[in-house]
Structures are given as C-alpha cells and as structure tokens.
N, C-alpha and C positions, 0 to 999 in steps of 0.2 A: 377402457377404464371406466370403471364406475364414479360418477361426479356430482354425489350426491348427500355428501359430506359439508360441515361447513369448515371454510381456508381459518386456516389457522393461522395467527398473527403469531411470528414468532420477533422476541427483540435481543440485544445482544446482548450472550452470555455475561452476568455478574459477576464481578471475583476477578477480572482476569485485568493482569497491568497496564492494559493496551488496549484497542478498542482493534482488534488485529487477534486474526487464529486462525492456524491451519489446522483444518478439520480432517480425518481418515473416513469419506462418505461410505466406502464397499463395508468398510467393518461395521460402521453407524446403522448401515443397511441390514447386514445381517443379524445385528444385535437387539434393534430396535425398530423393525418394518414398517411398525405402524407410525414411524413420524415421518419417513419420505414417500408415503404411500397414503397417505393423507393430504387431500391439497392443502400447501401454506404460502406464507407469501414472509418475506422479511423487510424490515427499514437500513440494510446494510448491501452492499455488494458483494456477489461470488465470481469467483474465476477457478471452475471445474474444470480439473484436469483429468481427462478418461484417460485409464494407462491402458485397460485389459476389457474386453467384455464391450457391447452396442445396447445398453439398456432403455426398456422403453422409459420414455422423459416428455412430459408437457410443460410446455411453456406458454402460460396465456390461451389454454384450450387448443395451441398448434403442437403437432409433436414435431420433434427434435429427430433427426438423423443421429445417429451420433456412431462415430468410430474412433477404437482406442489411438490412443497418442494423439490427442485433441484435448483444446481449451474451448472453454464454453465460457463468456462473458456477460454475466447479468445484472442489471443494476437493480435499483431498490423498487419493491413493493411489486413485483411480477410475481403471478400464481404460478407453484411449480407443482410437481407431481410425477416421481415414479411409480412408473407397473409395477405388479407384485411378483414376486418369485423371480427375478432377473439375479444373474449372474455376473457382479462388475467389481473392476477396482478402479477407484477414483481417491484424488483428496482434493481439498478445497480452500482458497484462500477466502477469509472472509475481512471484510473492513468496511468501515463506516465514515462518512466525511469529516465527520471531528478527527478520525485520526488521519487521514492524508492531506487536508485541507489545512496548512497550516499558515499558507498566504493568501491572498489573493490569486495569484497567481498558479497555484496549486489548483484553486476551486475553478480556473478558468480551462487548466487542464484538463482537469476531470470532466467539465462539462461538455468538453467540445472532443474528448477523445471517439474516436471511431469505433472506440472498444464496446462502451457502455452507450451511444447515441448515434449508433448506425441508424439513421431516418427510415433504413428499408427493411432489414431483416433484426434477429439476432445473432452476434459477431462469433464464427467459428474461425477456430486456426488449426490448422493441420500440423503439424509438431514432427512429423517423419526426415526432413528435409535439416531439421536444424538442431533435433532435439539434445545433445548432450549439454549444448550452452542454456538450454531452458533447466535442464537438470545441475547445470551448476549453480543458478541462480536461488533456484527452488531448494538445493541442498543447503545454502548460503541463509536463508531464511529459517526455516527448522532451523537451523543449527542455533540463530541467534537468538530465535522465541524458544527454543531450551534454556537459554543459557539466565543466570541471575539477572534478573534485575537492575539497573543505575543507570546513571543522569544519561548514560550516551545509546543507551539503546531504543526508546522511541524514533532517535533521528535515523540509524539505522535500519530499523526497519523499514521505515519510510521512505528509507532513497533504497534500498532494495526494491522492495516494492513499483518503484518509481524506474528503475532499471527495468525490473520484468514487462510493465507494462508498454515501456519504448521500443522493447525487443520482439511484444508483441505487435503494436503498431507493425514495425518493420516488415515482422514476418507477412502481417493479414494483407499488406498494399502487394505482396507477392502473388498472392492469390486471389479467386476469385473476385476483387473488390471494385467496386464500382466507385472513383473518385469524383468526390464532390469540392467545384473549385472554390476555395476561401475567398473571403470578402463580405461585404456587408450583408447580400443576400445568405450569407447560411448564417451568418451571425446572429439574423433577426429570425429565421427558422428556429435556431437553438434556444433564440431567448423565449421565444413563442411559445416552444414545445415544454421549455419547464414551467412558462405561467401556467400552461392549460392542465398540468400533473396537479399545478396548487390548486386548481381553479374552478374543476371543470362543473364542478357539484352548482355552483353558484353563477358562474361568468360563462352566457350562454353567445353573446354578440360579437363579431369580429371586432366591430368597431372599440369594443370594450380592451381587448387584447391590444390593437393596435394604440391605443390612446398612452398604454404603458408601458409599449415599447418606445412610443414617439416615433411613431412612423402612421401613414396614413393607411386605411382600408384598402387602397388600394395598393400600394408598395407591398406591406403584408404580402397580398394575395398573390402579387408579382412574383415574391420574394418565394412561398410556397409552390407556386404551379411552377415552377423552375427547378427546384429542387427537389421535390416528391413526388411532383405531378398529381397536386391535391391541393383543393381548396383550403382557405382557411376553416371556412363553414365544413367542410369534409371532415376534416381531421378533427374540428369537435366533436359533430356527432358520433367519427368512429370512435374517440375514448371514450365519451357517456355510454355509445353502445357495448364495448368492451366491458366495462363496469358493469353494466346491467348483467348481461351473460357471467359475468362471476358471481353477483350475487342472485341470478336465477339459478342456477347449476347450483351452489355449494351453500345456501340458506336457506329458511323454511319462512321466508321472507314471501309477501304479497306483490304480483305487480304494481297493484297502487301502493302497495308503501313502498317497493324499491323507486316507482316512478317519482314520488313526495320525496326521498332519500336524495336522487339524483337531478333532481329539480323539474319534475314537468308537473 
C-alpha cells in the first residue's frame, strides 16, 4: 500500500439521533474507494464485522489478517487503511463515549474491556462457532436504529450494544486469548496507558505518569514488566515512535517539525 497520503481526521457523522451507526463498509467501499483507501483515523470506536471476502486492512502501519465471519475491535484514533480493488462485505458498528458512557461505571467498562485495550495485540473474534446469537443481536440493533426516534431508544441501544460486547468478551476468552490477571497491577497498566494516549506529546518522565497515578516509579514499572513485559520508559518511546511513523508516512511534515510537534 501506498502511504503517502495525509490520515484523514474523520469525526462523527452530524444529523444523526445518537452518537451510534451501523455503517454498510463493502457498499461504502465500492461506492466511495477513496475514503477507506485513504489513511484515516477517527475519535469514535468500530466493531467490523467481516461477513464475505479477507480484505487487505492496516492497522497502525501492521496489516490485519482478516477472515470472513470475524469481528474486528478498534478503539479511537488508530490509522486505518484498506487496499485498493479488494472484494468484501462487512458492516460496522460505530460509537463514541458520550454515547455508551453514561456512568461511571460504563466508562470503567469500557476502559478495561479486553475488547478495545488488549495490551498486546488488536482484538479479533472468530464468529464461526457461535454466530447466529451474534446475528440475533446484530439484527436486534438495525432493527432499533431504524426504528422512530423517543425517550426509550438511546437506552436501548445502549444495553444492546452492551450485550453484544459481553458476548464478545465471552466468545474472545474462548480463543486464542492470553489472560491477564485482575488487580491492582493491570489497573495501574490501564490507567498508565490512557495518561500516555493524553499525554505523550508533552509528558516524557515515568516519574511524571507515576506521580498521577499515585503509585511510585518503581511500582509503575513493576506493574508494566508483569504485564506487557515492557517498561514504562518503553512504552513511551513506542507511542511517540508510533506517532512519528504516522506523521512521517502520511504528511509532508519535517523531521524537525514532527520532532518539535512530538516534543524532542
């Protein structure tokens, strides 16, 4: 793939009741090539269901595997990118934390699900073994973002939504999944891993991360080489280098301004 484009910042669709849309990507694809064939990147979550077709797909400059009757879980601000001329049918659930976040509790789910903050890879699920219950779920959905508008269909949606994604969990711990045991140490991983998504531009010190967890440089580090088998100091520099490499690839950007941009 050619990556020599700049990512295109997309934000979500206006006009629409919900901050919530199931998208038809194979028809988007065929109709309109040059927007997933274009690196972009979103402030929203997708959950790509491949029905038909192994399209080529980038994620973060790594390509995807991908085989029909598969979910594909991405969370916000990852550069994506289909090859050209691929033959696929997918659709896509799209949502945003305003609309699933609607407690606290909600925003703790979503931050610690395995779905969207797998520490090691990006989350596939194989859909062959169970798929008519993902298909009822998924019909259950369309069905009610067709439907009018009033007071009781935000919540709806939302514990739909809230179902599929528990059904995923279930399914993904069936497969290949590497468990990570709960407790304090992933707790402070996960908190780590969303200051440094805020952060990384500006906050270059462990010590700096650990001070606003409240935990010590060293615990941190404990807490990381246990769970990822990476430093705290690793895992910065790989997200500043991740960032660099998207905007050396897809801007017409300077190393010294990307380097001033990203703080060196």
């Amino acid at each position: 793939m050619n990556l020599t484009t700049d990512i295109i910042k997309h934000e979500f669709k206006e006009g629409l009741p919900h901050e919530f849309e199931i998208a038809d990507l194979g028809q988007l694809y065929q109709e309109f090539p040059e927007i997933l064939t274009t690196s972009f990147r979103t402030g929203f979550y997708h959950i790509i269901w491949f029905k038909k077709g192994s399209p080529d797909f980038l994620v973060d400059f790594k390509p995807m595997t991908i085989t029909p009757d598969s979910l594909l879980f991405l969370g916000k601000d990852t550069v994506q990118r289909f090859g050209k001329n691929n033959r696929f049918e997918a659709k896509a659930i799209l949502f945003t934390d305003h609309f699933f976040c609607k407690t606290e509790l909600d925003a703790r789910f979503l931050r610690s699900s395995i779905l969207f903050s797998d520490l090691l890879s990006v989350t596939q699920v194989n859909l062959q073994e169970n798929e008519s219950a993902f298909n009822d779920l998924f019909q259950l959905l369309e069905t009610e973002v067709a439907h009018e508008k009033d007071t009781s269909q935000d919540a709806i949606l939302k514990n739909l939504l809230h179902s599929f994604l528990l059904l995923s969990e279930r399914e993904r711990r069936k497969q290949d999944f590497v468990k990570i045991k709960k407790g304090a140490e992933l707790d402070h991983v996960l908190l780590f891993k969303d200051l440094l998504e805020a952060n990384y531009h500006t906050l270059k010190k462990v010590s700096e991360y650990a001070e606003r967890i409240n935990i010590t440089d060293k615990q941190l580090n404990h807490a990381t080489s246990r769970i990822v088998d990476r430093s705290p100091k690793q895992m910065i520099n790989e997200r500043v280098l991740l960032e660099a490499k998207r905007l050396l690839a897809h801007t017409h950007n300077s190393v010294k301004e990307i380097g001033f941009k990203l703080g060196f």
